[in-house]
C-alpha positions as CSV (number, residue, x, y, z in Angstrom):
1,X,8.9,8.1,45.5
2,X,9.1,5.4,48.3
3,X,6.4,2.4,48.4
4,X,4.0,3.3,50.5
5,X,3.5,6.9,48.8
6,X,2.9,5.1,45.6
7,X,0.0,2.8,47.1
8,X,-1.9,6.2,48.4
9,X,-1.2,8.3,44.8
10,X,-2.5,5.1,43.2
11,X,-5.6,4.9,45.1
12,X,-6.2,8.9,45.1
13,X,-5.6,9.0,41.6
14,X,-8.6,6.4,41.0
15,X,-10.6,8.4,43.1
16,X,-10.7,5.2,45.9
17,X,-11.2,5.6,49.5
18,X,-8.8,3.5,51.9
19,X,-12.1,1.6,52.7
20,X,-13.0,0.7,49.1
21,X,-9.2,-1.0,49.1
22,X,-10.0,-2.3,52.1
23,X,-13.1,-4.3,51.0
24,X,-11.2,-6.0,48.1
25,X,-8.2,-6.8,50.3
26,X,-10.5,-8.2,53.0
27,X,-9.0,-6.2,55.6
28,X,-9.6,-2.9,57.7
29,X,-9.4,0.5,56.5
30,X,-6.8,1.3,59.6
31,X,-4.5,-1.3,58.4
32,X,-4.7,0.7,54.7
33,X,-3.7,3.9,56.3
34,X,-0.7,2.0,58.1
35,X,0.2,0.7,54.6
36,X,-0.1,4.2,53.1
37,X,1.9,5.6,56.2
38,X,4.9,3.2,55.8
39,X,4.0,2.4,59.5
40,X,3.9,-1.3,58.2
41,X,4.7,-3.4,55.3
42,X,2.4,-4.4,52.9
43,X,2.5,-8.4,51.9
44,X,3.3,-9.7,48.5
45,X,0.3,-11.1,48.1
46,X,-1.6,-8.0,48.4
47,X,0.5,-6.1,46.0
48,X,-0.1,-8.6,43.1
49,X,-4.1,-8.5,43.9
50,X,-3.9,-4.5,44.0
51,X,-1.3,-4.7,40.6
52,X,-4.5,-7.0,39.2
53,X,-7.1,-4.8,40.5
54,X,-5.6,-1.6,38.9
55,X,-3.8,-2.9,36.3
56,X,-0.3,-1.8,36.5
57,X,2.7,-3.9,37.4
58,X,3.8,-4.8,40.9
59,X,7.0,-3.0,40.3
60,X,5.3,0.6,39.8
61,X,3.1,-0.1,43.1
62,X,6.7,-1.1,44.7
63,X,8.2,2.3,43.7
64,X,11.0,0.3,41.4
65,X,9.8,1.8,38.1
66,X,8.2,5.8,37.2
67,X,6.3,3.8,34.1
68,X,3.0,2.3,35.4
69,X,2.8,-0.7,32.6
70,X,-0.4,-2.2,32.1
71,X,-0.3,-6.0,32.7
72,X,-1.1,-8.5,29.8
């Protein structure tokens, strides 16, 4: 599964709108989409708040592992 798939599954799966992630990222809903589209890259910073905010590792959310682990 490539990146930017995994951010939208995440965020679907948690029943989230791109405008809830939106809020907590301090940024637009259109920039979400274009995140979740692969149309641009997401910062690091964003994926460790989002890793936080959901609990998983960064490395599920980058697509490097199939095992979302929980973070201590």
């Amino acid at each position: 599964m490539i990146n930017y798939e995994r951010l939208k599954n995440t965020r679907e799966d948690r029943d989230l709108t791109q405008a809830d992630i939106a809020k907590l990222l301090g940024t637009t809903r259109q920039q979400i989409s274009k995140w979740e589209t692969g149309v641009q890259m997401m910062g690091v910073d964003k994926y460790i708040k989002l890793a936080r905010f959901y609990n998983i590792s960064v490395d599920y959310l980058l697509g490097l592992t199939d095992i979302p682990k929980e973070i201590n």
